[in-house]
Residue, then its C-alpha position, 0 to 999 in steps of 0.5 A: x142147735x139140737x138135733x130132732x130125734x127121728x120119729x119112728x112108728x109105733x103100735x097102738x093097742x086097744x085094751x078090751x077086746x084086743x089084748x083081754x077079754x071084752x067083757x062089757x064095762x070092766x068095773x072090777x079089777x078082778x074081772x080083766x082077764x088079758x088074752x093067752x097070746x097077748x103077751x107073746x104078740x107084744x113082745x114081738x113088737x117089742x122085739x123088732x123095735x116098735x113102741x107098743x101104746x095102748x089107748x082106750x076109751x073108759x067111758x064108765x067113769x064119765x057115766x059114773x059106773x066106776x072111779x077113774x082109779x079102777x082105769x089105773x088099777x087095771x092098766x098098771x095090773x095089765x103092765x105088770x102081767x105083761x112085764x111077768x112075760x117080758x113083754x112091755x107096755x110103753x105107755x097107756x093113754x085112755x078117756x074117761x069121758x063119755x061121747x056127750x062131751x065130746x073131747x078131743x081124747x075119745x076114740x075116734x079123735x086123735x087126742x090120745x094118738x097126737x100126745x103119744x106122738x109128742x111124748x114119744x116122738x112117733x111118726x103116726x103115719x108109719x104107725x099102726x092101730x089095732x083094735x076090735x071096733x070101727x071106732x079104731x079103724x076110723x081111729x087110724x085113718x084119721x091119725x092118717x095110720x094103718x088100722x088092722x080090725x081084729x076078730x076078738x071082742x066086738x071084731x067077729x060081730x063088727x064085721x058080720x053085721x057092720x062092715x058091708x056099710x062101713x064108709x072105710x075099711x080096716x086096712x088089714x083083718x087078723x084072726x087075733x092080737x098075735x096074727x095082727x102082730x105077725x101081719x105087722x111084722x111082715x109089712x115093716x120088712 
């Protein structure tokens, strides 16, 4: 009988907002722009062993804003910066669809977090979600995961104008990618 491989945890990402600049729907390439410490933060985590995921909602293909290709032309663009750095990306999931078809990938369901667990073997319990909107912290708790809300993107608003009547709450706030990177390498210790 073959032996199971250890599920370790892991750090899933959002992309916009967290690693780059919210800037609405992206739909042109030439409009991401990856945030100065990203790159950096990554490659801590990388450093300390844990797989970095990203898993981001692109409902501008569903509402036809832009082909599916851009998604892929973007994701591959950020990967390839990161890879410049020495920092990697071990995989990228994302939604296409809008909230109307309710799908089993789009944030705040688990799709995307449950097939990373699979193809990688993780153990989401152990693992972390950071992103700038509720969406991820709700994301987290029901991946039974730890969120960390970041200030970035929608982060700073979210918590100005939302989080007094948010039903839970992010396990952990930081300033930014790199603080939340530095608030997860202390909690592994």
């Amino acid at each position: 009988m073959r032996e199971q491989p250890a599920l370790r945890p892991a750090v899933f990402l959002d992309r916009d907002g967290t690693i780059a600049e919210e800037v609405g729907y992206l739909n042109h390439a030439s409009r991401f722009r990856m945030f100065p410490f990203a790159p950096a933060a990554i490659r801590r985590l990388n450093d300390a062993g844990l797989p970095v995921i990203v898993v981001t909602n692109q409902s501008g293909v569903g509402r036809g804003y832009f082909p599916e290709s851009l998604v892929q032309t973007v994701n591959e663009l950020m990967t390839h910066q990161l890879a410049e750095t020495g920092a990697k990306i071990h995989a990228v999931y994302y939604c296409p669809h809008t909230s109307a078809e309710n799908c089993q990938c789009r944030k705040p369901k688990t799709g995307m977090l449950d097939r990373a667990a699979m193809e990688h073997a993780l153990n989401l319990q152990h693992s972390f979600v950071v992103g700038d909107r509720y969406g991820d912290i709700e994301l987290a708790r029901n991946a039974r995961a730890r969120s960390v809300l970041v200030r970035t993107g929608y982060g700073e608003g979210e918590l100005a104008w939302h989080a007094a009547k948010w039903p839970i709450q992010p396990d952990f706030v930081a300033e930014d990618l790199s603080k939340a990177a530095d608030l997860i390498l202390r909690q592994r210790k």
